[in-house]
Structure formats: structure tokens, C-alpha cells
C-alpha positions in Angstrom: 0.0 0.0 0.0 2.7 2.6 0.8 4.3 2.6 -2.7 1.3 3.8 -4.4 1.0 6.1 -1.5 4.1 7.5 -1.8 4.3 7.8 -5.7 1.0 10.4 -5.3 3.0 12.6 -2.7 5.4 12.4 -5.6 2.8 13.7 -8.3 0.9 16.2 -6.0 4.5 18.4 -5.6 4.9 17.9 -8.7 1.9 19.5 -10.2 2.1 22.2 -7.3 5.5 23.2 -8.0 4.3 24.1 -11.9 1.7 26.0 -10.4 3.5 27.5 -7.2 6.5 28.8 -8.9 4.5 30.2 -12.2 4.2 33.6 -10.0 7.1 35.4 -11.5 5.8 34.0 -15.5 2.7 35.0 -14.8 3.7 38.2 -13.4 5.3 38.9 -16.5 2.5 38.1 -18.2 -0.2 40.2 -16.2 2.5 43.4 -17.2 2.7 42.6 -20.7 -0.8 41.8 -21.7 -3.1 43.0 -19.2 -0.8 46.7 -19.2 -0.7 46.6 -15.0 2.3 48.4 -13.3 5.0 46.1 -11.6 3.9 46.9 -7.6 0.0 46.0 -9.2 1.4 42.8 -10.5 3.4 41.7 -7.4 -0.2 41.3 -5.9 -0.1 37.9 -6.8 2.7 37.0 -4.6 0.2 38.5 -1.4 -2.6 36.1 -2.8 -0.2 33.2 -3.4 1.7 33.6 0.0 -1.1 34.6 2.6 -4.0 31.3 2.1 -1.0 29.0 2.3 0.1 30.9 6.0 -3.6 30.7 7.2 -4.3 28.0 6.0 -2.0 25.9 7.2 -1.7 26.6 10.7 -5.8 26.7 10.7 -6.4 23.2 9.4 -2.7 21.5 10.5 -5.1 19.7 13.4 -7.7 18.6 11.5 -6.7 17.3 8.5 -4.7 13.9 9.9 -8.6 13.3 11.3 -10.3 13.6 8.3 -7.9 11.5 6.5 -4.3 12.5 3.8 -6.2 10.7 0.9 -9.4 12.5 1.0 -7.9 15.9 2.0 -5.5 15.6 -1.2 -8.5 15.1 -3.3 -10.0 17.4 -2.2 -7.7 20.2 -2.8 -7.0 18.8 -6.4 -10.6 19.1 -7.2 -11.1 22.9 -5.9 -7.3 24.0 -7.8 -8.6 22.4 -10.7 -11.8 24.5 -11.0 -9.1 27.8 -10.2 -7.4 26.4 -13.7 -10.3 26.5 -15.2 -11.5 30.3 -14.6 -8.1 31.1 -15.5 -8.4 29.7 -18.7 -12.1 31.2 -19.3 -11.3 34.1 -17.6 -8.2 35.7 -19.5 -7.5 39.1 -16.9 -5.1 39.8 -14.1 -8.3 39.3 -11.6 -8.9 35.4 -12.9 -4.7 35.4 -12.1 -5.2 36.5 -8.6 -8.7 34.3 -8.1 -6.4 31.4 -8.9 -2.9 32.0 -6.7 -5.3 32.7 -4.1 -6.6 28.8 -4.7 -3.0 27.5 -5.3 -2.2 28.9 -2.1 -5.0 27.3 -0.2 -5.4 23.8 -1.8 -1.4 24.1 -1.4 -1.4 24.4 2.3 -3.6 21.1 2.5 -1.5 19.7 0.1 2.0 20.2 2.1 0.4 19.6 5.7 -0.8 16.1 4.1 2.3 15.4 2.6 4.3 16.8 5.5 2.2 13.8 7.8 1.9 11.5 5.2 5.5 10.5 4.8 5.9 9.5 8.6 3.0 7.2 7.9 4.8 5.7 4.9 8.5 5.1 6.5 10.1 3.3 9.0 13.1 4.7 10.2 14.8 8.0 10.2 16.8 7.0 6.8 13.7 6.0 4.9 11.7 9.4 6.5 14.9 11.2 5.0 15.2 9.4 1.7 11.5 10.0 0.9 11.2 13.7 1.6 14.9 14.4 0.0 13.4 12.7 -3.3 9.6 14.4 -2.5 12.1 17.5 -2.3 13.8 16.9 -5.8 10.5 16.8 -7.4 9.5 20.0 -6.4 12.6 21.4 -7.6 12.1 19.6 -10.5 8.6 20.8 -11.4 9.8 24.0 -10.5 12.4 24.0 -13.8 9.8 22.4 -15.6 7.3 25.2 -15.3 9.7 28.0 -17.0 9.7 25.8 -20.0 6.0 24.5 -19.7 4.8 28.7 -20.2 7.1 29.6 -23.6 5.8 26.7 -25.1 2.3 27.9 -25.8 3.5 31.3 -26.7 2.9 32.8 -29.8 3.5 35.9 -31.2 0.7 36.2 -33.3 -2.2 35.1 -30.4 -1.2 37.0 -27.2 -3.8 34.4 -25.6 -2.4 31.3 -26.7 -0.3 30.9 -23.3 -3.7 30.0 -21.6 -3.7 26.9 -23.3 -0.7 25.9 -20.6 -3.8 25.9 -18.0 -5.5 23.1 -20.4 -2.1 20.8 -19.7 -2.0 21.8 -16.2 -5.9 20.9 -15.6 -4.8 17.5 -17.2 -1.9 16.7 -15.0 -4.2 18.2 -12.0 -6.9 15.2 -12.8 -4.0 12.6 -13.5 -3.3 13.3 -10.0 -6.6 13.1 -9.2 -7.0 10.1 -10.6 -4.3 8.3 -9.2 -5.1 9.0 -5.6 -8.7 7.9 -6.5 -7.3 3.8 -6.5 -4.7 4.1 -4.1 -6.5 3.1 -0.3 -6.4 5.5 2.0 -4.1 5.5 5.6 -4.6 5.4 9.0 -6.5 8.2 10.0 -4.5 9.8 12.9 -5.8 11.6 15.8 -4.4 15.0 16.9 -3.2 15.2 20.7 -4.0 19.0 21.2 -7.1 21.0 19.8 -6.5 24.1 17.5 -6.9 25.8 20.6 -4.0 24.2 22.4 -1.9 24.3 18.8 -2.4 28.0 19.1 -1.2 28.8 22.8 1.6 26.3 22.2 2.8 28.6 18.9 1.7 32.0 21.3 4.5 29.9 23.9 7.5 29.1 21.3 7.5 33.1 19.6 8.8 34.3 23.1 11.7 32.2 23.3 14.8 33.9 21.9 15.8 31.3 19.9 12.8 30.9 18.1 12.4 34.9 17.5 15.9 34.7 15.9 15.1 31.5 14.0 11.9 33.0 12.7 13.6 36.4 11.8 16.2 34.6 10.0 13.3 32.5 7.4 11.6 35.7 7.1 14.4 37.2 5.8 15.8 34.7 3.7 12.5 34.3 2.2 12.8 37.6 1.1 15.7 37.6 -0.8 15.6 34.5 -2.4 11.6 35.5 -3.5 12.2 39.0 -4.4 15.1 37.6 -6.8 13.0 34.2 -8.2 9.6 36.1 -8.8 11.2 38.7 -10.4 13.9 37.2 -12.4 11.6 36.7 -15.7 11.0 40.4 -15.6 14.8 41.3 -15.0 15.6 39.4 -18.1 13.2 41.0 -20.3 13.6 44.7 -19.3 17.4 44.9 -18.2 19.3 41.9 -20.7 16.7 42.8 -23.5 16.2 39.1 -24.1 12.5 38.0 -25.5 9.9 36.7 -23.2 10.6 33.4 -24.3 14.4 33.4 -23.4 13.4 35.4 -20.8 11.4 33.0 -19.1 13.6 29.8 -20.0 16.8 31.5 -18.5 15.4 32.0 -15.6 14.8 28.2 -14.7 18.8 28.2 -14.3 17.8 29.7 -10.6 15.3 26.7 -10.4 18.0 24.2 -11.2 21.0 25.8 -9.3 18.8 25.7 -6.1 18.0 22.6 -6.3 22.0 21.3 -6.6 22.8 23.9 -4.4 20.5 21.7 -1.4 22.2 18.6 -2.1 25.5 20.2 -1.8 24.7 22.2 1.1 23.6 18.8 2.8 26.9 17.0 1.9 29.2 19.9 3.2 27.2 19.7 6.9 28.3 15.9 7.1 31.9 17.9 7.1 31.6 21.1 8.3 29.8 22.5 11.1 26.0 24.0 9.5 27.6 27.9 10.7 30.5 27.3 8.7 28.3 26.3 5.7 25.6 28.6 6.0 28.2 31.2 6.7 30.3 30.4 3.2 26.8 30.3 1.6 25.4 33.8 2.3 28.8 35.9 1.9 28.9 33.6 -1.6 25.6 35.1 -2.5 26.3 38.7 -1.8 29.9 38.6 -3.4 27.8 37.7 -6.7 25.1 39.9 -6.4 27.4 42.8 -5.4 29.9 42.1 -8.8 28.1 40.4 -11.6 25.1 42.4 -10.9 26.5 45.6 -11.9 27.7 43.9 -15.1 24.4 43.1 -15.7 23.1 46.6 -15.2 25.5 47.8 -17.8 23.8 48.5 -21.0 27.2 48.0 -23.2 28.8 44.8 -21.1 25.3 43.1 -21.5 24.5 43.7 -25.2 28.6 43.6 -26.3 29.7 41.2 -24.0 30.9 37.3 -24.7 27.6 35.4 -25.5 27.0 32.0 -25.2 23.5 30.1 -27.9 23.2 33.7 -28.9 22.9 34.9 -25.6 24.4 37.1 -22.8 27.0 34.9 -20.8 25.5 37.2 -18.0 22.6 35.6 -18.2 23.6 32.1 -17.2 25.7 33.9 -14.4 23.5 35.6 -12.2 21.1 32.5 -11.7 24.3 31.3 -10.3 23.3 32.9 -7.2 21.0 30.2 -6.4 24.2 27.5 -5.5 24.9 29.7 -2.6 21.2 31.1 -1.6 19.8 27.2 -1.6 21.1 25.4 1.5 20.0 28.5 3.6 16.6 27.5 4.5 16.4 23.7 4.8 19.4 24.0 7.1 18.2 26.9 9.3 14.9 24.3 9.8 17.3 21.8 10.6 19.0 23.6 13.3 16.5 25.0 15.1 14.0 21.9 14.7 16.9 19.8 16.4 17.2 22.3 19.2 13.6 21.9 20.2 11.6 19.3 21.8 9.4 17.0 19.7 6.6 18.4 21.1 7.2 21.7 19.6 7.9 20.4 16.3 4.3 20.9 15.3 3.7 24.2 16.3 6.9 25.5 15.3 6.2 24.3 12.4 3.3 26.5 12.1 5.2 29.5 12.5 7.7 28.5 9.6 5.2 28.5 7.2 3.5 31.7 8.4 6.6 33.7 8.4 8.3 32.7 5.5 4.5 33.2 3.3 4.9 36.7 4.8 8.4 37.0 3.9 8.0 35.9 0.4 5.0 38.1 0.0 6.7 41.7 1.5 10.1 40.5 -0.4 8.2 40.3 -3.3 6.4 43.4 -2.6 9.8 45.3 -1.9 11.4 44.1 -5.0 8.2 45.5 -7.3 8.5 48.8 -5.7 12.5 49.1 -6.7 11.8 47.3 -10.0 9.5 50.4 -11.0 11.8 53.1 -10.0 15.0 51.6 -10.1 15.2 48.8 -12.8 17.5 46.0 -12.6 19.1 47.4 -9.4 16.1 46.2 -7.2 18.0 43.1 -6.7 21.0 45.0 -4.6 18.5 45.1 -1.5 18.6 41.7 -1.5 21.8 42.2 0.0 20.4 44.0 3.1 18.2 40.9 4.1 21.5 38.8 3.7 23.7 41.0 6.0 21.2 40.8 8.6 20.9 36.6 7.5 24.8 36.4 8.2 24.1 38.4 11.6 21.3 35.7 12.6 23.6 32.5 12.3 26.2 33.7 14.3 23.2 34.4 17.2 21.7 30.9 16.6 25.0 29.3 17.0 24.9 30.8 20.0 21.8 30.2 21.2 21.5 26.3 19.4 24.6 25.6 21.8 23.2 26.5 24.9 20.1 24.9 24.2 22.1 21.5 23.8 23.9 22.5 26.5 
């Protein structure tokens, strides 16, 4: 039973990642055809990011009662109706109807998953094996997507990239399918109500540790949004490449961040997670803070070598995502293993809701740069990653003592 199980968490990210990580493309998108201003269009990162915060904290306790099967159907059949009115609908409101659905049914899909896999291993390996490959997927679909969009463009029908929603509604109902034959698990009983889940998050945000831990996701979920939404958009209007190449170029941030985890999870079996972390953010800001001023420079970027016709600088900044990727999982990591198990759950809760607000004001910032400033929005992500590199030296600290 657990194989079939564990092949439709497999499909679910999958299809969620597409649709999750489409924000930027569509963003770009909503600008060109629908003639909104950038801070307008960043709206859709506050109606991705806030339904996935609420909702996931509201419903964390009840959905192991009502059962993972029946909940993941569930929220497959209400994102496939938001696909739908996208499709039909063809305007930047039917764009934020439907983020506002991804965000919810994705909340239900990531709490089931999240609780699913400990039902479907035995063993701390097989629990890690499963969500590192559950993981890949994601990053996977998340590639896939900025090569999914520029296939249904054409230049002659501004409205053929619709079409994409027609492929997505049919990999939605695969899904759908799928979990349809597969039995469902063990329904699981919470311990605490929503009530008790609520004083017990109230509890954890006035321990230090946990204010540090949860100012340090906010802030990396900043940067590395701000720079992933908007990275389609930077292509276009600062390299001058087409919407296509635009959009395809920027799935080299997909890709590097996806490496850069599995790196970032090799170096901690050598080097102390400060060390690494450390080595990743200072690697970030180095790159942002020299190859993004090449970038910015008209001449460099149109005279400069060029690699398939385009700008080598093009493949370089994605770069950024080797050192930006190991960030986050780890920071989970560390203050997850400085915790008791009992907290887990709750603190949980407050990792989603901060980084959904993080990703949302990062994304927010970003726009309001982008419209005055251009390209050279993405040099405040650099303030978020001093004040990262600040953060790990405190939860050192703190993750000591608590081990202590």
C-alpha cells in the first residue's frame, strides 16, 4: 500500500510546483498583456503567500482526522476548478482568483504530505530518503514550469499561453485520478485541539531562539523570492532578451537551487551547519554585489561574450542560487533539532507563516524598486543577507546552549 502512497505525494509536488512557482511568469505576463504596473502585478505573490500561511496553521489539526487521501483530493478538485477560470477568464483578476486557490489547496497539500511520509516510512533514513526525493520533485517541477509557459507562446495570439492551463488541468486530474485507486491511511488523531496548537505557537514566539530562528526565514525568504519572482521580468527589461528566453533563463535559478541543497547537505556531514551557512550567504552577496552591476551595464550586456546567442551574463546571475539554496532547509534543521518533539508541530506553524509573509513583502519590496529603479532592485537583497549572516552567528549561540 505505501508505494502507491508514496508515488501520489510524488505527483501532487509535482503539479504544485508548476503552479506554485509560475508567480514570477505570470507576473510577466499580467504586465505585458493586461498593461498593469509592476507593484499592481506583485499582488499575486500577497494572494499566493497569505491562504498558504492561514491556511496551514488553521487546518494543521484537523486534516490527519479527516484523512491525507481525501484531503488531497479534495484540494486537487477545488485548484482544478481555479485552472479553469483562469483559462475562461483571460485578466489579471482570474490570475489573482487562482494564486489565491493554489495557495490554499497548497497548504492542505503540504500539511498532508508533510504527515503522510511519517506514515509511509520506517526509520529516520527511509523518513529522510522520501522527503529528499519528495524535495527533488518540487525542484524539478519548479524547472519544468519556465519551460512549460514559452511553449504555448505565440506571437501572433497573445492568448495562446492559456492553453498551458489546459495541460496543467490535465496533470491536476491525473493526479486526481491516481489518488482515486490508491486506499487511504490510518487516519491519525491529533493530541492537542486548535486551541491548544495556538497557545503552544503563542508559547515558542517568546523564546529567543525561536524569535531569531523566525527572523532569519523571514528574511531569507525575502531575498531569495524577491530575486525568483522577479527574475523573468529582469531578463526582459534589463538583458533585452525575449519573453521566451526570458522565461527559459530563468529556470537556471530553479536548477542551481535545487544542486545547491544537495550540496549544502553534503558539506554539513563535514563542516559544522555555521560554517556552511556562513560560506553560503557571503557567496551570495559577493555575486550579487559584482556580476550584478555587469548586468546593469547596457554596453557589457548587449557587447559582452555570448554563449546560444545569448548574454554569458545571463547564465551567471542565476548562479546565485548555489549559494542562496542550502539556507533555509538547514536553518529548519537547526532550530527543529534544538527543540523538543513536542514543539515540532507548532513550530512548524510559524515556519510557514513567516516565510508566506516574507516571500510576500520580499516580493512586494522588490516591485517597488523594480519600477523606480530597474534591474538594481536586486541589490536590496543584500540587506536581508547581511542581517541573515548576523542571525547565524546568534543561533549558534543560542542552538549551543540549548544542547547544552
Amino acid at each position: 500500500m505505501n508505494k502507491p502512497f508514496k508515488w501520489a505525494l510524488h505527483i501532487n509536488f509535482f503539479v504544485f510546483a508548476i503552479l506554485l512557482n509560475s508567480v514570477g511568469i505570470v507576473i510577466l505576463k499580467s504586465i505585458n498583456n493586461y498593461g498593469i504596473t509592476e507593484v499592481h502585478a506583485s499582488t499575486l505573490e500577497l494572494f499566493k503567500d497569505m491562504p498558504i500561511a492561514i491556511i496551514s496553521f488553521a487546518f494543521a489539526s484537523f486534516i490527519p482526522r479527516m484523512g491525507y487521501k481525501k484531503v488531497m483530493l479534495i484540494a486537487l478538485s477545488i485548484v482544478s476548478l481555479g485552472l479553469l477560470q483562469m483559462y475562461l477568464g483571460n485578466s489579471f483578476a482570474s490570475a489573482q482568483i487562482l494564486f489565491a486557490i493554489v495557495g490554499c489547496t497548497f497548504a492542505l497539500i503540504k500539511v498532508s504530505v508533510y504527515g503522510a511520509i511519517g506514515l509511509v516510512t520506517s526509520g529516520e533514513q527511509e523518513h529522510n530518503s522520501l522527503m529528499s526525493t519528495i524535495e527533488g520533485t518540487f525542484m524539478f517541477g519548479v524547472a519544468l514550469a519556465y519551460f512549460l509557459f514559452p511553449a504555448f507562446n505565440n506571437p501572433e495570439d497573445p492568448n495562446a499561453w492559456l492553453n498551458v492551463y489546459l495541460v496543467l488541468l490535465g496533470l491536476v486530474l491525473l493526479a486526481g485520478a491516481f489518488m482515486v485507486r490508491i486506499p487511504e491511511l490510518p487516519k491519525v488523531a491529533s493530541e492537542n485541539t486548535l486551541a491548544q496548537e495556538f497557545q503552544a505557537m503563542l508559547g515558542l514566539i517568546v523564546k529567543f531562539l525561536v524569535i531569531v530562528f523566525v527572523i532569519s526565514a523571514f528574511l531569507y525568504v525575502m531575498a531569495e523570492q524577491g530575486i525568483m519572482t522577479w527574475l523573468p521580468t529582469f531578463n526582459e527589461k534589463v538583458l533585452n532578451l525575449s519573453e521566451d528566453n526570458s522565461i527559459r533563463m530563468a529556470s537556471i535559478l530553479a536548477i542551481t537551487l535545487g544542486v545547491g541543497r544537495i550540496i549544502g547537505g553534503k558539506l554539513t556531514e563535514r563542516f559544522h551547519w555555521s560554517a556552511v551557512l556562513s560560506v553560503a550567504i557571503i557567496g551570495a552577496m559577493l555575486l550579487v554585489a559584482f556580476v550584478l552591476p555587469q548586468a546593469l551595464d547596457a554596453e557589457v550586456a548587449a557587447g559582452g561574450a555570448r554563449i546560444l546567442g545569448l548574454p554569458v551574463i545571463a547564465f551567471i546571475f542565476p548562479l546565485v542560487g548555489l549559494f542562496i539554496a542550502p539556507i533555509y532547509p538547514l536553518l529548519n534543521s537547526v532550530v527543529l533539532s534544538a527543540l523538543p518533539k513536542k514543539l515540532h508541530s507548532p513550530m512548524t506553524g510559524l515556519i510557514v507563516l513567516f516565510s508566506a509573509t516574507g516571500g510576500t513583502l520580499g516580493s512586494r519590496i522588490t516591485a517597488y524598486f523594480f519600477e523606480h529603479l530597474g534591474g538594481g532592485a536586486f541589490y536590496f537583497t543584500l540587506v536581508p543577507m547581511t542581517l541573515l549572516l548576523v542571525a547565524v552567528f546568534l543561533l549558534k549561540r543560542l542552538t549551543a546552549q540549548a544542547h547544552a
